[in-house]
N, C-alpha and C positions, 0 to 999 in steps of 0.2 A: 226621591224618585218614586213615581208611581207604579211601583210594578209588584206581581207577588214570587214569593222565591220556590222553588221547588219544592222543601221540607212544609212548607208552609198548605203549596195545594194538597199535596199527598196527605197531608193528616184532614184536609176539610175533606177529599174527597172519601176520605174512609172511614170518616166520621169519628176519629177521634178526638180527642179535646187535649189542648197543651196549655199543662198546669201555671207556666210562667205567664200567660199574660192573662192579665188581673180587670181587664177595662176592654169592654168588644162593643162595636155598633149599632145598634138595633135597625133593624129591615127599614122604618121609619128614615133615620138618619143617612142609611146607603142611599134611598132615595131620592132625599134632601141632596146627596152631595155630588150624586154622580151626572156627567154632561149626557150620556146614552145609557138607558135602560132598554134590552130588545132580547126578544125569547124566541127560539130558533134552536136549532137542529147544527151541530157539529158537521162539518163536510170534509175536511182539508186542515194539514198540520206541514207545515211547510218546515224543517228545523234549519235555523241558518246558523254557524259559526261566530261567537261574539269575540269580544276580548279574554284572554285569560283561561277559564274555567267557563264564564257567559255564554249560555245558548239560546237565542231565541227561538219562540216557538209562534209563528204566525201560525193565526188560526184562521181558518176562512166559514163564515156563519150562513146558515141559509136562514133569512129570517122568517120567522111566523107571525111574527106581531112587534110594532116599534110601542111604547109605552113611555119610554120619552127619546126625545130630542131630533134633530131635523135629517136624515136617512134617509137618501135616495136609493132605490132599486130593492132589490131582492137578498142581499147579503151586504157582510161587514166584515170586514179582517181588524184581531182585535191579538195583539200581542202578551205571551207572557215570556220573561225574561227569568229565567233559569237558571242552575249551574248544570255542569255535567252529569248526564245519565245516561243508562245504555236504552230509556224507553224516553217518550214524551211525555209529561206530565199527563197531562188531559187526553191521552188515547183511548182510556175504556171512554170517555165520553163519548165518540164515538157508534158505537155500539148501545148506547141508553135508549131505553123502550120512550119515553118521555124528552119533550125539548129541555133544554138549558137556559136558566135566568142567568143573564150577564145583568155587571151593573158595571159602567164603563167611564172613565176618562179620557182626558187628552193628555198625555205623557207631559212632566213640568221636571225639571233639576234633572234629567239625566244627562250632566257635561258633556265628555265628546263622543258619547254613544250615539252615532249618527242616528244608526240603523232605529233609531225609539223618535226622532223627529214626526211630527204630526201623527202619530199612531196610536190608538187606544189600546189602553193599557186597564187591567182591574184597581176600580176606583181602590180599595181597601185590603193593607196588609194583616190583619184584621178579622177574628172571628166577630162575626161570618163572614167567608170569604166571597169574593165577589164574584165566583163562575159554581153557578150552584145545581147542581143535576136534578132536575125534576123527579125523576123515576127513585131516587136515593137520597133522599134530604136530609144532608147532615144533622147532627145533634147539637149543632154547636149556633139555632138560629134566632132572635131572638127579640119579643116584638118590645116596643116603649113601654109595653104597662106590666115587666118583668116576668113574661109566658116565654116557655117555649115553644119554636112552630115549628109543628110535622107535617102541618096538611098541603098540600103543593097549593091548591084552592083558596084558603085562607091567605098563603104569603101570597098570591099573585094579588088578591082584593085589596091588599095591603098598601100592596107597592102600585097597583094602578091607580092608589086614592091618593098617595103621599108622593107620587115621580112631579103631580102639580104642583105643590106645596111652595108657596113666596120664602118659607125660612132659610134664611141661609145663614146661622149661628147652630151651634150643637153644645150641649150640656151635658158635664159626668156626674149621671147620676146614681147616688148608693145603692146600690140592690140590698133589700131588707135579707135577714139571716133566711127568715122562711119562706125565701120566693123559690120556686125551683133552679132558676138561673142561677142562684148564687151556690147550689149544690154542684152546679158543672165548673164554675170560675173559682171557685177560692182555692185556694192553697198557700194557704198561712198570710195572708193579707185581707185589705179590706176590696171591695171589690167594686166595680161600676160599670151603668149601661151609659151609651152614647147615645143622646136623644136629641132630637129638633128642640130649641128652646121657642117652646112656645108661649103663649100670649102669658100662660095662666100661672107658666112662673114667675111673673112679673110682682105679683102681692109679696110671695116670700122674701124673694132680693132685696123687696124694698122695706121688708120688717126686720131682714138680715144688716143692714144699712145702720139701725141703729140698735145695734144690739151694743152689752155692755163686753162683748169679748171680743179683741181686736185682730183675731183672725177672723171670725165671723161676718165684721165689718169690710176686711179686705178682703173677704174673698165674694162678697154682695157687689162693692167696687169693683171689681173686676170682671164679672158677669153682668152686669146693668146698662152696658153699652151696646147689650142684645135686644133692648127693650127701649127704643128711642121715644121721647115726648118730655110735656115739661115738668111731670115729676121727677123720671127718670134725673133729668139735668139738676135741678133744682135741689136733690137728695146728694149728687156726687161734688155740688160747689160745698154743701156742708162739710162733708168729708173732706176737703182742700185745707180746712183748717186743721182734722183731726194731727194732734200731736203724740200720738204713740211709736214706737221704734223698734227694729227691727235689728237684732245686735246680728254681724257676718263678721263672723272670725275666720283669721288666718291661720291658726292653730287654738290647741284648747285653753293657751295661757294670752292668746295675744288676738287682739279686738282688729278687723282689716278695715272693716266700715260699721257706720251706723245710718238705717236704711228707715224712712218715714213710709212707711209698708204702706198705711191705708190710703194716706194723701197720694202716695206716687200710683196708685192703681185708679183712683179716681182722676190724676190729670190724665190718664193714658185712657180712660174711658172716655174722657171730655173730646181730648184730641179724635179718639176716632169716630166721636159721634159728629164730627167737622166743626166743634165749637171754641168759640174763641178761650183761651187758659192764661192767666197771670201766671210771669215767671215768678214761681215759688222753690224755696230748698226741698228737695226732696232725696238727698240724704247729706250727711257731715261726716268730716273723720273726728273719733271720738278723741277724747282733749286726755292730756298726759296724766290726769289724774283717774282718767277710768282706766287706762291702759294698767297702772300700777296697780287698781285696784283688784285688776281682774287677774293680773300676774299674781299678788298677793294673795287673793282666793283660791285660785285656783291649788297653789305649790301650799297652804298652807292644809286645804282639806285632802290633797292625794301626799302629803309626808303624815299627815295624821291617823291617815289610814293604815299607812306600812308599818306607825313604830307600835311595839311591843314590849315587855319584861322591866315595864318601868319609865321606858325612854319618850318624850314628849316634845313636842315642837314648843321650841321657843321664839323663835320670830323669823318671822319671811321679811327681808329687805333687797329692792334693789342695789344694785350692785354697778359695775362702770357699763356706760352707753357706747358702739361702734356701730358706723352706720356701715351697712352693706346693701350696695343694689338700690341705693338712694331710699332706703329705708333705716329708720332706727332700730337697734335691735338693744336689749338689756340685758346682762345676765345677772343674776337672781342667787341672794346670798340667802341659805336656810341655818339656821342656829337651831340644832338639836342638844336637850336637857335631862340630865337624869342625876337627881340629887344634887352634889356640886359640880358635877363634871358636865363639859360644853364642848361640841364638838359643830363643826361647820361643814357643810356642801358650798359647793361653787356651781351653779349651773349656767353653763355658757353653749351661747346659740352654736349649733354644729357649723356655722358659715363661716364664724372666726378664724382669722389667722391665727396660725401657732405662734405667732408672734406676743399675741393677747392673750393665749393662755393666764390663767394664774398659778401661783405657784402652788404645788403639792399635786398628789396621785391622780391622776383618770383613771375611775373603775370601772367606763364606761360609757356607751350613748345607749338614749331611751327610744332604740329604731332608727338606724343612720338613712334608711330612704324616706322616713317621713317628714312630712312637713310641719317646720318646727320643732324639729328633734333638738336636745342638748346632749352636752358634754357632761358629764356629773366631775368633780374632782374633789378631795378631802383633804384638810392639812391635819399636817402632824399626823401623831398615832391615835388613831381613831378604832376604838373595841371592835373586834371581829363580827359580834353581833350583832350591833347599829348595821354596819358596814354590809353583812348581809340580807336584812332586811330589806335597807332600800334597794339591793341588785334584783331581788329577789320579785319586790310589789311593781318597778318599772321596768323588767325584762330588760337590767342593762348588757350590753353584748361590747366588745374588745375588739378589735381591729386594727 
């Protein structure tokens, strides 16, 4: 849904900055995206009653100047959709010594919320937000070449150069450590501006295309369908053949798919640049011998981890197969060693019936709501110390 939320205006219009989100628009790209750009003067706050907690707030605009899109007359009613407050979002707007930059859409995905049918709504939920008060210009605005903008003058020269602009693609682009942008966005991540992808990243994508790391590749693939012609095409049939893989697992011992990353981003590039694609795999389930393998790696480096005072893994084997949920599932026999003494784990998927238990102790599950959890069980009399070890490195819990 296009709309912005209460917590959301109230921090742009106070100019404060919220540290969770990691990726904002640049003025550039609002531009680029929005159907009406028009600066005007606040008149009327009409508040209507939505569903639930939902309040809208039609706002009625007197306009000063259209800057894009096709407006007839002298104002605009441009909705924001709300939760409950005892004020309107946008009331001191009102009272602002300077007009108001909207940047505006046509409301899309709000289900049976009538009351949002053909109404504009603020293009972006999104620092910078899209109702932006002249006379007080947030901190939080931001142009494509990693500045920030205070001048009211500047951002309008901005936006009346870029409301024309043919692009309609945008790119997440890194903001370097020493931009100033990146002092207001980061908080403990990496951070990125939202730009027009223009003509001139078109060289990198395509030197990113063949680079020797296959992220780098897929993600050239995946951005290149911004950049239509016959290199563009011609660069992403190469990549159809790339064979590198993408392992998606369903837990940390057990393989769900395996995904041909860079090929399947280059057929989805092809397809949208309306060209014709050979059906090709673009991904496989992985074959019963990686699955062991990777069950095997896995149980054999997190029990080697845990044992101590001697005690040493002796071998990880599967153990008997039950399918559940039209899936295979293993459980996973460990032989721990210390001098001549051998003591055994049973690791059975938490799905199993108790009927498949094996026989000897449950000390535990390794996280009974996760996905992929097991059963640990031990035979026989197995040392106190082994035995607390492993409860101890997999946080097993009783139930």
């Amino acid at each position: 849904m296009r709309s912005v939320f209460t917590v959301a205006l109230l921090l742009a219009l106070s100019g404060q900055s919220r540290a969770e989100i990691m990726a904002a628009p640049s003025i550039e790209w609002l531009s680029c995206q929005s159907d009406v750009i028009v600066v005007g003067k606040l008149e009327k706050i009409a508040v209507i009653k939505g569903p639930g907690d939902v309040i809208y707030e039609d706002c009625t605009v007197q306009i000063g100047e259209v800057v894009k899109g096709d407006i007839k007359g002298k104002e605009l009613v441009f909705c924001l959709r709300t939760l409950s407050s005892p004020e309107p979002s946008v009331k001191a707007l009102m009272n602002s010594r300077q007009e108001v930059l909207l940047f505006l859409s046509k409301s899309e995905d709000h289900g049976g919320e009538s009351h949002l049918d053909n109404m504009y709504v603020p293009t972006s939920m999104l620092q910078p937000f899209s109702v932006i008060n002249l006379s007080d210009v947030p901190k939080d605005l931001y142009g494509k070449d990693m500045t920030v903008l205070a001048d009211p003058k500047v951002i309008l020269k901005i936006v009346r150069t870029w409301a024309h602009s043919k692009i309609s693609h945008s790119l997440w682009s890194e903001v370097p450590y020493a931009s100033p942008v990146f002092k207001q966005l980061y908080a403990g991540s990496s951070c990125y501006l939202i730009v027009p992808a223009e003509e001139s990243y078109r060289p990198y994508f395509l030197k990113l295309a063949r680079s020797g790391n296959q992220y780098e590749r897929q993600r050239a693939a995946e951005e290149l369908y911004k950049f239509p012609g016959e290199e563009t095409e011609a660069v992403l049939r190469e990549l159809l053949a790339d064979k590198t893989e993408n392992v998606w697992t369903f837990s940390a011992d057990t393989i769900w798919r395996i995904e041909y990353g860079v090929r399947a981003a280059a057929y989805n590039s092809l397809k949208a640049l309306g060209k014709p694609v050979p059906q090709i795999e673009l991904e496989r389930k992985p074959t019963d011998a990686e699955q062991r393998s990777r069950r095997q790696g896995y149980w054999q480096k997190s029990f080697a981890e845990a044992l101590r005072n001697g005690w040493k893994v002796i071998s990880v084997e599967d153990g008997i197969t039950r399918q559940v949920e039209d899936r295979d599932t293993v459980s996973v026999v460990v032989t721990c060693g210390k001098g001549d003494s051998r003591c055994r784990f049973t690791l059975v998927p938490k799905e199993w019936d108790r009927k498949d238990y094996p026989p000897g102790e449950s000390i535990g599950i390794d996280g009974r709501h996760s996905q992929g959890a097991r059963q640990f069980f031990v035979d026989g009399n197995m040392p106190k110390d082994l035995k607390d070890m492993v409860i101890e490195q997999f946080g097993l819990e009783t139930f």
